[in-house]
C-alpha positions as CSV (number, residue, x, y, z in Angstrom):
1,X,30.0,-1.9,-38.6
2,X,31.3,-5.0,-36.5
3,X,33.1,-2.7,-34.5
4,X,30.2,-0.2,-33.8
5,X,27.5,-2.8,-32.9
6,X,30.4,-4.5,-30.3
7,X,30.4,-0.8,-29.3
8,X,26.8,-0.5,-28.9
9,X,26.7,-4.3,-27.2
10,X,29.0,-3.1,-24.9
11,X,27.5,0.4,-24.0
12,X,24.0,-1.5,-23.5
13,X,25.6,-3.8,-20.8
14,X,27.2,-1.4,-19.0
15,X,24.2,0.7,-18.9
16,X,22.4,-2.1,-17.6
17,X,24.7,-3.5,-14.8
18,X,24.7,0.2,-13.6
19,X,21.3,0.4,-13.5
20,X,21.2,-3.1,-11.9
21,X,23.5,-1.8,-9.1
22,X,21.9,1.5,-8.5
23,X,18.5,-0.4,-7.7
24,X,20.0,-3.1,-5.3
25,X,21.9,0.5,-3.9
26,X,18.1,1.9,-3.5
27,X,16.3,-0.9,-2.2
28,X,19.6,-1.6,0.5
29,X,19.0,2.4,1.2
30,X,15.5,1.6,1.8
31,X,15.5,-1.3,3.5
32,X,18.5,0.5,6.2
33,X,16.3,3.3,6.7
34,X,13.2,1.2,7.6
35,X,15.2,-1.2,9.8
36,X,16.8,1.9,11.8
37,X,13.4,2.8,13.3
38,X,13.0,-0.4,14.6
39,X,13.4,0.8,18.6
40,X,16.3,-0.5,20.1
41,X,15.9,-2.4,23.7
42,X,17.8,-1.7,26.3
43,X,17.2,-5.4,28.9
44,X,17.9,-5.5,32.0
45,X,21.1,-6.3,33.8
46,X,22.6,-5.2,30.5
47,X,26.7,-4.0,30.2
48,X,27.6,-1.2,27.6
49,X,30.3,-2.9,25.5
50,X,32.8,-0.4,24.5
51,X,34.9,-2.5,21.7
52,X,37.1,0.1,20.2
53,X,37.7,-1.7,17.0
54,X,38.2,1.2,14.8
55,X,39.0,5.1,13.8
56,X,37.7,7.5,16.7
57,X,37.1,10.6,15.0
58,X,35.4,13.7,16.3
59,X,31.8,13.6,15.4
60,X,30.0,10.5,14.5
61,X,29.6,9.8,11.0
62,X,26.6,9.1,8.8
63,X,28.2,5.7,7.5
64,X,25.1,3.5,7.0
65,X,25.2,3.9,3.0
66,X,29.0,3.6,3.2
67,X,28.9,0.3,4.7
68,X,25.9,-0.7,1.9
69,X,28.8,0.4,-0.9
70,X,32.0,-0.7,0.3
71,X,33.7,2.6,0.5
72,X,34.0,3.0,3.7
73,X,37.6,2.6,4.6
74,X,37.3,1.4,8.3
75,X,34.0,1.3,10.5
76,X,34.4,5.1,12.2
77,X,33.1,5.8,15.3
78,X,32.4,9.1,16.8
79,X,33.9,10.7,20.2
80,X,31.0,12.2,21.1
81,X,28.8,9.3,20.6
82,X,31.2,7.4,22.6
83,X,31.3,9.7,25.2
84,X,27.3,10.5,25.3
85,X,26.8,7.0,25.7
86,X,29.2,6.5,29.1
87,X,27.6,9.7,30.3
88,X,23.9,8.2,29.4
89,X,25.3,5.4,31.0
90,X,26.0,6.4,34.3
91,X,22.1,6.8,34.9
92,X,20.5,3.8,33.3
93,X,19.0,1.7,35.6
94,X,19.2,-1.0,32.7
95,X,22.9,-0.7,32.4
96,X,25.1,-2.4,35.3
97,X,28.9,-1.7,33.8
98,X,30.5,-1.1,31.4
99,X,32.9,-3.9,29.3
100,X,35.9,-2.3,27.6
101,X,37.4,-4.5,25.0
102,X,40.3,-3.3,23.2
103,X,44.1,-3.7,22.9
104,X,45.2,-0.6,20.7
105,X,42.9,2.2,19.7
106,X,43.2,4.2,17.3
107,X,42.8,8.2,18.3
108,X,44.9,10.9,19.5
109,X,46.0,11.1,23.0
110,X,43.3,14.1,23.7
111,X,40.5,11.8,22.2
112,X,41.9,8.7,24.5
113,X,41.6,11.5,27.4
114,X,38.6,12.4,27.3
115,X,37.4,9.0,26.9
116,X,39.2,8.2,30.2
117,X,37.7,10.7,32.2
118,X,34.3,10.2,31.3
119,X,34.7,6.6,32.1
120,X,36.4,8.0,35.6
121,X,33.1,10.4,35.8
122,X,31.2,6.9,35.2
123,X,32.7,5.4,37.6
124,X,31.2,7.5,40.2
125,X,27.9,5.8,39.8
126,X,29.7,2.8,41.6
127,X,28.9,0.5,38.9
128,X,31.8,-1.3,37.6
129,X,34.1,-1.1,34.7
130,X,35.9,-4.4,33.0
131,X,39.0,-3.9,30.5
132,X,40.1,-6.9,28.3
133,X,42.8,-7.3,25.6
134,X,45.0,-9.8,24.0
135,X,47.7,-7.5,23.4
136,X,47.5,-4.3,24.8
137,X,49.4,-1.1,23.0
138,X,50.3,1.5,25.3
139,X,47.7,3.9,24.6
140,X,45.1,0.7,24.6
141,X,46.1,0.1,28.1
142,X,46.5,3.4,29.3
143,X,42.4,3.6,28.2
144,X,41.5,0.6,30.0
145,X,44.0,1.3,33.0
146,X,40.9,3.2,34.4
147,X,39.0,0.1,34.7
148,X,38.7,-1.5,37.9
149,X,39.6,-4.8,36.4
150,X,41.8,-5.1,33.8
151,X,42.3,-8.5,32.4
152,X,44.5,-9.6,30.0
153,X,44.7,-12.8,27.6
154,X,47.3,-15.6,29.3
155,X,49.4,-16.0,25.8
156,X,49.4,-11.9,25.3
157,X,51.4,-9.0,26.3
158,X,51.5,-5.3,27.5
159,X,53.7,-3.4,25.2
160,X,55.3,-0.8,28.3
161,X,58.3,1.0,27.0
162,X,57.9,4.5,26.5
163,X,56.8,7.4,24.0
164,X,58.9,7.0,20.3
165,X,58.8,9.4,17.4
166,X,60.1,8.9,14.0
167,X,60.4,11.1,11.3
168,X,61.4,10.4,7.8
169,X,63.6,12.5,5.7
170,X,62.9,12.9,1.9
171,X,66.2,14.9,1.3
172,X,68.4,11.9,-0.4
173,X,65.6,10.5,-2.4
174,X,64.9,13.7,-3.7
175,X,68.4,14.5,-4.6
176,X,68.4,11.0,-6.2
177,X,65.5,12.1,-8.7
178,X,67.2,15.6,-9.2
179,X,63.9,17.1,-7.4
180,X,64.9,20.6,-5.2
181,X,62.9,21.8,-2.6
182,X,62.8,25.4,-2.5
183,X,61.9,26.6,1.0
184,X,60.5,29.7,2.8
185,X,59.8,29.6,6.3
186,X,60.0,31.9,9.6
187,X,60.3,30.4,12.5
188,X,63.7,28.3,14.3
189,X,61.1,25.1,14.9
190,X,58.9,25.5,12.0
191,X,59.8,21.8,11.2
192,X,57.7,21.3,8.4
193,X,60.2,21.4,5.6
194,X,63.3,19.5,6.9
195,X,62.3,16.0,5.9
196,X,63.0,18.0,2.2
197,X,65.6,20.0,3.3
198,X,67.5,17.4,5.7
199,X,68.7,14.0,6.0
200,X,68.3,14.0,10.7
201,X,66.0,16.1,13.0
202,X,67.7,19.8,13.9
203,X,68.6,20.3,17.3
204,X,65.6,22.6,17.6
205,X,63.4,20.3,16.7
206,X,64.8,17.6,18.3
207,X,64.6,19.9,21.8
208,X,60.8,20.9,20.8
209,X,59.8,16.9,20.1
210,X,61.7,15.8,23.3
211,X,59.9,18.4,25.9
212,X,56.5,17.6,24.3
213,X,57.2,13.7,24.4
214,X,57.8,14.1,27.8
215,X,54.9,15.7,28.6
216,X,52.8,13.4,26.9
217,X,54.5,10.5,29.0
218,X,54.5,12.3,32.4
219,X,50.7,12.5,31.7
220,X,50.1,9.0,30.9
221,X,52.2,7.7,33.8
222,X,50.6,9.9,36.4
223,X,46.7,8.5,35.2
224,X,48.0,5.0,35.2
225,X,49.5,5.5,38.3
226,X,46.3,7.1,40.1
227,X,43.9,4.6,39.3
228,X,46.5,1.4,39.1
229,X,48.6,2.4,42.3
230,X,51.6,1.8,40.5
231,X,54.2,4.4,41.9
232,X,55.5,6.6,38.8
233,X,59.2,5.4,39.4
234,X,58.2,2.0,39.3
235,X,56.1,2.7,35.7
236,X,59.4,4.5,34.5
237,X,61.5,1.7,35.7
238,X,59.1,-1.0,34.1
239,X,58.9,0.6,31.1
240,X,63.4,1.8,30.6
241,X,63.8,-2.3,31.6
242,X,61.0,-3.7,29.0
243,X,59.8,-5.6,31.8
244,X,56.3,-6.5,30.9
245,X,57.1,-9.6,28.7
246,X,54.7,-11.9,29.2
247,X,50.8,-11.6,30.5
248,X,52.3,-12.8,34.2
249,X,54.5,-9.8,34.3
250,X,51.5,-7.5,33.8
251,X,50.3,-9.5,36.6
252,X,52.7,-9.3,38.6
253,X,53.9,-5.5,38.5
254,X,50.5,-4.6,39.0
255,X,49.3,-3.3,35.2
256,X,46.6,-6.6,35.2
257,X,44.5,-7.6,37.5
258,X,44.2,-11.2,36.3
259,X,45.2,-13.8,32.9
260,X,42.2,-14.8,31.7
261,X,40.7,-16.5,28.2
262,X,37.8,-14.4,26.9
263,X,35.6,-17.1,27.7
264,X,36.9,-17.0,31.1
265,X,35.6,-12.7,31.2
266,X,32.7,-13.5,29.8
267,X,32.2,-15.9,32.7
268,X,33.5,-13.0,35.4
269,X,31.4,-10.8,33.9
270,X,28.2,-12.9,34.4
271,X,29.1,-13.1,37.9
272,X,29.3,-9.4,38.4
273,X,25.7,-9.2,36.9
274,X,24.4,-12.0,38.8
275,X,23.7,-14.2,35.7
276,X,24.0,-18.0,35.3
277,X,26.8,-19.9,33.3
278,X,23.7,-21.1,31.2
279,X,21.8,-17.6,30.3
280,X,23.6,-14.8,27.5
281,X,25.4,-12.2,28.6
282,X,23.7,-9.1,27.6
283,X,26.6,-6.8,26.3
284,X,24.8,-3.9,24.2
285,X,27.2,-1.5,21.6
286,X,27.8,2.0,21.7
287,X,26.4,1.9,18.0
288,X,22.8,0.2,19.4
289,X,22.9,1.9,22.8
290,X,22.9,5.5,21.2
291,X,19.7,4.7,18.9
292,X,18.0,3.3,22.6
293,X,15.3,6.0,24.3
294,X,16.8,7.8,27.1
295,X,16.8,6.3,30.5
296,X,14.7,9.1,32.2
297,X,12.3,11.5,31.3
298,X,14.2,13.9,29.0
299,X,12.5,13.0,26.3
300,X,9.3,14.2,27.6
301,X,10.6,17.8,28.3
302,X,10.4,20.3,26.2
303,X,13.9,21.2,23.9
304,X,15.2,24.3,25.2
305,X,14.9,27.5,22.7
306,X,18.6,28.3,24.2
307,X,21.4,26.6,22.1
308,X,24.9,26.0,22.4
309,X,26.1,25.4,19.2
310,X,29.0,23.4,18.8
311,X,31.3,23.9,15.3
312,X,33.2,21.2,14.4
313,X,37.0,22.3,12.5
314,X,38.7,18.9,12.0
315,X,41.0,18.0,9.4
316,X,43.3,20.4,7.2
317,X,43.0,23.8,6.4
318,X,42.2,25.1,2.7
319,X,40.3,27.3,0.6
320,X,37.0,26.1,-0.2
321,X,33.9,24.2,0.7
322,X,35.9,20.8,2.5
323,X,34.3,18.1,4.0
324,X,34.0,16.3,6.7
325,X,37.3,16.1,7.3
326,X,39.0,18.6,5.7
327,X,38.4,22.6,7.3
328,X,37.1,24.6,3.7
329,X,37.4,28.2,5.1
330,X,34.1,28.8,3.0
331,X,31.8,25.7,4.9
332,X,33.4,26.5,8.7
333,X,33.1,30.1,8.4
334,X,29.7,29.8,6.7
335,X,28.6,27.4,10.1
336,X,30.0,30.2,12.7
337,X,28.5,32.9,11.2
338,X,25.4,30.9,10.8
339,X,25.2,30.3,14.4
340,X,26.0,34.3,15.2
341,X,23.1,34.9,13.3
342,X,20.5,32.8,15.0
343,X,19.2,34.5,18.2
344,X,18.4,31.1,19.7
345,X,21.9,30.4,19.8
346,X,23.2,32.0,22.6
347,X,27.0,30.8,22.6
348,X,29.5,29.4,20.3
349,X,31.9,26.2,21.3
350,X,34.5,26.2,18.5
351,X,35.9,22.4,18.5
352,X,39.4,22.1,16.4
353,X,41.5,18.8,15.4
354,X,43.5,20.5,13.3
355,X,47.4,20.6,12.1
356,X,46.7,23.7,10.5
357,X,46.6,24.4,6.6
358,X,46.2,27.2,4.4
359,X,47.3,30.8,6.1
360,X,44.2,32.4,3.9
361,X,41.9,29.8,4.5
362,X,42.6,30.1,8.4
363,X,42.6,33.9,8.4
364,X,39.4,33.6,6.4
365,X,37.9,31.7,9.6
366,X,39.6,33.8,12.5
367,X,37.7,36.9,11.0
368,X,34.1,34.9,11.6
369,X,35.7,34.2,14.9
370,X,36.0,38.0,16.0
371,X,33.0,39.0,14.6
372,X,31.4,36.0,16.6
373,X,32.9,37.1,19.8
374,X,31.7,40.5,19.6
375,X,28.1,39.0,19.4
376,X,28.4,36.2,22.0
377,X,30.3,34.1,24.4
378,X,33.0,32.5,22.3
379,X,34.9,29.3,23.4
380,X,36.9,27.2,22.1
381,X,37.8,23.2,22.9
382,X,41.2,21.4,21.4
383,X,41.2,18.1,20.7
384,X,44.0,15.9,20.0
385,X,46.0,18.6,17.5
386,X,45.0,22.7,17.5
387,X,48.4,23.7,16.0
388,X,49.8,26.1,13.3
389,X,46.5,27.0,11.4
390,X,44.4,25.5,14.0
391,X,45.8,27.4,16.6
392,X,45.3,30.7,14.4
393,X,41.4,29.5,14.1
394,X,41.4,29.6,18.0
395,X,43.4,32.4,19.4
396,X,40.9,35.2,19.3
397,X,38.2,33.5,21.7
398,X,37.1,34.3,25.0
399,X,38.4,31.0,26.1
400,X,40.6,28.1,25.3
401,X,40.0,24.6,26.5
402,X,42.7,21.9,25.9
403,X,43.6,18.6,27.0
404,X,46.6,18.4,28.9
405,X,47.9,16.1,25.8
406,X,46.7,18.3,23.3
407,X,49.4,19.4,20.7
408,X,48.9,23.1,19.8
409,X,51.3,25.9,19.1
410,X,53.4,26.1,16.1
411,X,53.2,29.6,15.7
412,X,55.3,29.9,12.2
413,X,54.6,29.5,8.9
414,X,56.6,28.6,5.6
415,X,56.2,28.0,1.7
416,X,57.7,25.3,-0.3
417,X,58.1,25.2,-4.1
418,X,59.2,21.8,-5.7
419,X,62.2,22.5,-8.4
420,X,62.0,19.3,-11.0
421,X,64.2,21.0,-14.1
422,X,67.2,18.5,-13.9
423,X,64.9,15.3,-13.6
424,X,62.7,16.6,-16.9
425,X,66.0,17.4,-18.9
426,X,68.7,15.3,-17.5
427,X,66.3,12.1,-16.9
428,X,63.2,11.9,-19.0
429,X,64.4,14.0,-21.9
430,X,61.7,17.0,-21.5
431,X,62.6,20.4,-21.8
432,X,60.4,23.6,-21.5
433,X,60.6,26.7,-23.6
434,X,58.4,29.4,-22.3
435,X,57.2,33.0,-23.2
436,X,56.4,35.5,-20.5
437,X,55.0,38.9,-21.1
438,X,56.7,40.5,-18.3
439,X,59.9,39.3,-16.4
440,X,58.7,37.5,-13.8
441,X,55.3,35.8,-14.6
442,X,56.9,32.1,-14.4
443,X,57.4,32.1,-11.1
444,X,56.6,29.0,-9.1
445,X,56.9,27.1,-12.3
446,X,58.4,23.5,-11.6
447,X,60.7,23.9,-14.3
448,X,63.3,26.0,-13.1
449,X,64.1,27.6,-9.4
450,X,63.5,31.0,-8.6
451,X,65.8,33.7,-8.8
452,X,66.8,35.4,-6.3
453,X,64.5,38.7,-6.9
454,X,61.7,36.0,-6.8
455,X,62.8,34.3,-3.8
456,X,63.0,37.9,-1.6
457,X,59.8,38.4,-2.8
458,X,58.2,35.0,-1.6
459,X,60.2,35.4,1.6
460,X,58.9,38.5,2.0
461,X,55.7,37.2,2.0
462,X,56.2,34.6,4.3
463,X,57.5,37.2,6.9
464,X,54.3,39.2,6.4
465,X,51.6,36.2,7.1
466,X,54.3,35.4,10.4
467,X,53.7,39.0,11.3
468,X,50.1,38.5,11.1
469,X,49.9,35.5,12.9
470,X,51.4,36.5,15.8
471,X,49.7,39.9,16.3
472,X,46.7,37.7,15.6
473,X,47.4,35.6,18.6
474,X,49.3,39.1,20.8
475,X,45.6,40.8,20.5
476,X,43.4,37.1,20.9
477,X,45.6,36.2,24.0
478,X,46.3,40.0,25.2
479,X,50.4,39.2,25.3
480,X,52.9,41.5,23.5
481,X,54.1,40.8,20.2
482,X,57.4,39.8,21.6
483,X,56.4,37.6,23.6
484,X,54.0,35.7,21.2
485,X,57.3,35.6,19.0
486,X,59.6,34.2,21.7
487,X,57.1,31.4,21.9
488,X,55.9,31.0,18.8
489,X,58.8,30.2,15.9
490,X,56.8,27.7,15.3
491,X,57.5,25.7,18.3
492,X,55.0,22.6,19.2
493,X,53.8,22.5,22.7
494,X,51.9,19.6,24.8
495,X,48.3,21.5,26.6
496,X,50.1,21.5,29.6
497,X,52.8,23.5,28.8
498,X,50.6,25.4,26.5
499,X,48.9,26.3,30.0
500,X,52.2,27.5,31.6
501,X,53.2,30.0,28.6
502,X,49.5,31.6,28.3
503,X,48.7,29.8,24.9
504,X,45.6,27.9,26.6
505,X,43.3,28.7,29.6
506,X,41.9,25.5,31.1
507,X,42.6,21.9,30.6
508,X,39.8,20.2,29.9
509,X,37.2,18.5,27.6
510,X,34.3,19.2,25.2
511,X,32.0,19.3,28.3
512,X,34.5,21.8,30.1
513,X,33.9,24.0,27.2
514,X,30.2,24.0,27.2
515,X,29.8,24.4,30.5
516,X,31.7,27.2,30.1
517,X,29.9,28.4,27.4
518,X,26.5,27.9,29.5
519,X,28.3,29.7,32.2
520,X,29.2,33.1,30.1
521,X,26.0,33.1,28.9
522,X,24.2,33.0,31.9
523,X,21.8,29.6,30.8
524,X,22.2,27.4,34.1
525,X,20.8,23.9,32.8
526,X,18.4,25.6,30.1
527,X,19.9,24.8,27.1
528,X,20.5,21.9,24.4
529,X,23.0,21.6,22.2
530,X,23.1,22.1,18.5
531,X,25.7,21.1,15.6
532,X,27.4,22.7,13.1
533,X,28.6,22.2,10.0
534,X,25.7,19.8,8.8
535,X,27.8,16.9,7.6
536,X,27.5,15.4,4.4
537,X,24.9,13.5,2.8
538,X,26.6,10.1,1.9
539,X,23.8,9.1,-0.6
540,X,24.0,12.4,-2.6
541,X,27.7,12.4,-2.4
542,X,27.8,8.7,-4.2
543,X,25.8,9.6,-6.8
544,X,27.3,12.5,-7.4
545,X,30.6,10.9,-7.8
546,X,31.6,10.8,-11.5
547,X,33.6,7.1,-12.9
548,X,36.8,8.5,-12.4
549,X,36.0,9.6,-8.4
550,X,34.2,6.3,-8.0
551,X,37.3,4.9,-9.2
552,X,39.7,6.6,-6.8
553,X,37.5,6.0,-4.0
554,X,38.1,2.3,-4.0
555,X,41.5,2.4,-5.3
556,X,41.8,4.8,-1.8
557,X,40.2,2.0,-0.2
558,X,42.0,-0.5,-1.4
559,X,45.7,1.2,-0.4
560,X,44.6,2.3,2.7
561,X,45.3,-1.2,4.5
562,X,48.5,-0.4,4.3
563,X,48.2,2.2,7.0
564,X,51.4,3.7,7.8
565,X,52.5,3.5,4.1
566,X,49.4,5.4,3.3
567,X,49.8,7.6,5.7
568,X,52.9,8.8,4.8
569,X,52.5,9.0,1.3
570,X,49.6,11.3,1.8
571,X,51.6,13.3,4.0
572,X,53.7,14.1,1.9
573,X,51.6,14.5,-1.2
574,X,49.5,17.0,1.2
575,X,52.7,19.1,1.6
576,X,54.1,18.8,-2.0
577,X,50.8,20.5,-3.2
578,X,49.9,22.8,-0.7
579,X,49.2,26.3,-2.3
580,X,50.6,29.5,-0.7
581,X,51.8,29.8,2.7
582,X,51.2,27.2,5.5
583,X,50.3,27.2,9.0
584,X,50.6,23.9,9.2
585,X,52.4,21.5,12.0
586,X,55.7,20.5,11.3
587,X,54.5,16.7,11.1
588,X,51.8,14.3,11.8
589,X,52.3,12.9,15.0
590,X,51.0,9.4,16.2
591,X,51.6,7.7,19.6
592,X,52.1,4.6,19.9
């Protein structure tokens, strides 16, 4: 009885601090949602402050309940609200410059590229444009090279040294735990599987990493060099001698325009803006300066009944519904066919971030794709990754639009099945009896390898989705079969050289892609633009998280600081548990 009333006791209170903490989480919804419509002030003389301080991710996420709950890893922000705020910018009488303050950033080199260029397109207003960072990464600085001052903190640095990739290899860890990884692939470069299957990079993977690297560097030199005036040799040569130690050196070979404290910018700024030492800089965020009213009178015309719509694909590739980051062939190709279906849409810009995924799941989205294109103009825009999958998802439209850093490709596909026998017997003492109605009906079972009947069949299978795939891309891209294969094997190429081999169209941006869009569909200027998927209600998705998801949310949350850890673990759990065959890339990449 003692027990049961401590039982009850302890029931009672929980119920009670839930219900406690779901009020507060009501009246903190509330309360957000009254203080949002409070109009946001754009004052004069006023400097759009572009502090890059965490994720860039595609779209601009509805993170106002996350930040009330704590489960939102890292304050987000969008690429298109960043880059609809330089471009609202450029017109607003209120706004004198723009203040870019950051020293790493964290987004793919396409992302990073089209943030330059509509800062370059910005600059064409003739108002100025300030960089400042403590300790600039390479890809921080190559952002804020742009700027027409770029000034850097006296006691920091400019790390200048190059592209790097590493890859880790699973193969003797594995063997360690008496774990096999059985593998099916097609394709010489489809890289996916050799951190299981190898303990260094294969030569053909090796060549594929080193001619996209290259690209990737050539491309960052020649835009630092343009708007810096820093010949390329000289940037190669600064960079092979490490010769940017100290804030002076960055001075001195021409990367910084001065070494200043931030008190110091803040004081250079002022000037620029014609303010006294005494009054406060008005520096307004991208966050604040997107909720503003426009700067003309757009807001008194009438919307346009002609749409563009714009479907965002970012994330993996699998079966299902997804979210917000993840492709689920079932949302995607629900949104595309949605949008073929409203008249008022009258073209279709397809925007991928993708490594690729599930074979099905991408196949399941190409078919929307073609059906789309039959009924209207049909483009598609690359971010910073379009490959495997996400280049499947992309090959049969009119048009495709990538960044010159944009890494796409990785035509090839493979199949992994984990082989854990040895390490349940041998290690922890398990073993596994099994009855099977017909011969073969364990297969893929982690308990013992496949035979070799099972394996032809399983190869056999990844042969036929390769087959697939590249008359997928032969009749999307109008080359012959051959040809798709002699550059597909599930090589990785950079946008440029995606360009050269006939795998990409244009190089170019989201806005290069609508206006193409616009273009095909013969609208001019009369148009607005619509997007799809609708993303996810945070506040429905909370509360319909059950304990244990609530749980592994913050758990999540909590191992997430350790990025590159993370990262790598969920990498490879990603891979371990993929189902079916995989158009996937062979790795994550991340430039530093």
């Amino acid at each position: 009885m003692k027990q049961f009333f401590g039982s009850l006791l302890g029931a009672l209170v929980g119920v009670v601090i839930s219900s406690v903490i779901i009020v507060f989480i009501i009246i903190g919804v509330i309360s957000s949602a009254i203080s949002d419509k409070k109009e946001v002030e754009v004052k004069a003389n006023s400097i759009l402050h572009l502090k890059l301080d965490g994720p860039v991710i595609e779209r601009e996420p509805k993170n106002e309940f996350a930040k009330l709950t704590g489960f939102s890893e890292e304050k987000k922000m969008g690429l298109d609200a960043i880059v609809e705020s330089i471009r609202k910018a450029k017109t607003d009488p209120e706004i004198k410059g723009i203040f870019i303050e950051t020293q790493d950033i964290d987004a793919g080199m396409a992302s990073v590229e089209e943030i330059r260029n509509a800062l370059i397109d910005f600059k064409q207003s003739k108002k100025f444009v300030y960089a400042y960072g403590e300790a600039f990464t390479q890809k921080g600085y190559y952002l804020s090279s742009v700027a027409d001052q770029v000034f850097i903190n006296p006691q920091g640095g400019l790390d200048f040294k190059g592209l790097g990739a590493q890859i880790m290899f699973f193969k003797k860890m594995l063997e360690k735990l008496d774990i096999k990884v059985q593998i099916f692939r097609h394709g010489k470069f489809k890289s996916a599987v050799e951190p299981f299957d190898l303990e260094k990079m294969s030569e053909s993977n090796r060549l594929q990493t080193q001619t996209y690297m290259n690209s990737l560097w050539n491309q960052m030199l020649k835009g630092i060099s343009e708007e810096r005036g820093v010949d390329v040799n000289k940037l190669n040569s600064i960079a092979t001698n490490l010769a940017i130690r100290t804030a002076d050196d960055a001075v001195t070979n021409g990367l910084a325009d001065k070494a200043l404290y931030y008190d110091e910018v803040i004081e250079e700024l002022k000037k620029k803006t014609g303010q006294t030492a005494k009054q406060k800089l008005n520096l307004i965020s991208v966050a604040k300066y997107k909720e503003a009213g426009s700067s003309d009178d757009e807001e008194e015309k009438v919307p346009s009944r002609n749409k563009i719509a714009i479907v965002y694909a970012v994330g993996s590739i699998e079966s299902g519904e997804g979210d917000d980051e993840t492709i689920g062939s079932d949302r995607i190709a629900r949104a595309i066919r949605d949008a073929r279906e409203d008249s008022t849409v009258k073209a279709v810009v397809l925007r991928v971030n993708s490594p690729g995924g599930s074979a099905l799941a991408s196949d399941v989205i190409w078919r929307e794709v073609v059906l789309t294109k039959k009924a209207k103009p049909f483009i598609v825009s690359m971010g910073d990754v379009a490959a495997s999958g996400g280049y499947y998802i992309s090959c049969a439209a009119d048009m495709i639009i990538a960044q010159p850093n944009t890494i796409t490709g990785s035509i090839g596909v493979f199949g992994m099945m984990p082989e854990a026998g040895t390490l349940l017997s041998e290690r922890m003492g398990i073993t596994v009896d099994t009855v099977n109605t017909n011969a073969n009906a364990g297969i893929g079972s982690i308990h013992r390898p496949v035979s070799e009947f099972e394996g032809q069949v399983i190869q056999q299978g990844v042969e036929d989705v390769y087959k697939t795939f590249i008359t997928r891309v032969s009749d999307g891209r109008g080359i012959s079969v051959a040809d798709v294969d002699s550059i597909g094997q599930g090589r990785v190429w950079a946008g440029t050289d995606a360009m050269r081999i006939g795998l990409v169209d244009s190089l170019g941006g989201l806005d290069a892609a609508i206006a193409v869009a616009a273009r095909k569909a013969k609208l001019g200027s009369d148009y607005r633009i619509v997007k799809f998927p609708t993303q996810k209600d945070p506040f429905a998705d909370f509360m319909g998280k059950s304990e244990e998801e609530m749980t592994e949310a913050f758990i999540t949350q909590q191992l997430s600081v350790f990025k590159e850890q993370y990262f790598m673990f969920r990498r490879s759990q990603a891979l371990l548990n993929a189902k079916g065959v995989q158009a996937r890339m062979p790795y994550d990449l991340i430039i530093e």
